[in-house]
C-alpha positions, 0 to 999 in steps of 0.5 A, a space after each residue: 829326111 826329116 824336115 819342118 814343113 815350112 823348110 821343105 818347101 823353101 828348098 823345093 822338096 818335101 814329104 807327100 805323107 809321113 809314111 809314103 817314100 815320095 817327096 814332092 818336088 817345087 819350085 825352090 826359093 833358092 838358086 841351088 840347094 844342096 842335102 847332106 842325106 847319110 853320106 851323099 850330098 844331093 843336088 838341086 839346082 833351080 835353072 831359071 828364076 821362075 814360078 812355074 815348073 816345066 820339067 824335072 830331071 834327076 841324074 839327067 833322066 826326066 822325072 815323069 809327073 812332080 814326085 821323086 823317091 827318097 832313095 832315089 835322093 839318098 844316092 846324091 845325085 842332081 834334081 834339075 828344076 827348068 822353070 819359066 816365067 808366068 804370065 802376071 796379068 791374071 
């Protein structure tokens, strides 16, 4: 997936390097995006309207950290993005 800097993290998923397979996962701008990658279409629903992420669930597994493997995208599965709202009064 080739994408503009300023794109990828509008849409919560962009590339760690240019020659490493994980992309990092954000919180989206977005409500839902969804990727044509190849012939799948990928997933990515933002639950709530929050800064802060609390949990990454892709194909309803739990991602363990904030990296997700592009073939792992490229299968057209869901990546669930659960948000909370943080405190505002720093």
């Amino acid at each position: 997936m080739k994408c503009r800097p300023t794109y990828c993290a509008a849409i919560g998923i962009y590339p760690y390097s240019p020659a490493d397979e994980d992309y990092i996962v954000s919180v989206p701008i977005f409500d839902e995006v969804k990727m044509k990658l190849g012939d799948k279409t990928s997933r990515s629903p933002k639950r709530i309207p929050a800064l802060k992420i609390t949990e990454i669930t892709y194909d309803g597994r739990k991602v363990a950290g904030y990296f997700i493997q592009y073939h792992e995208l490229a299968k057209g599965k869901r990546t669930a993005i659960q948000t909370q709202a943080t405190d505002s009064k720093r």
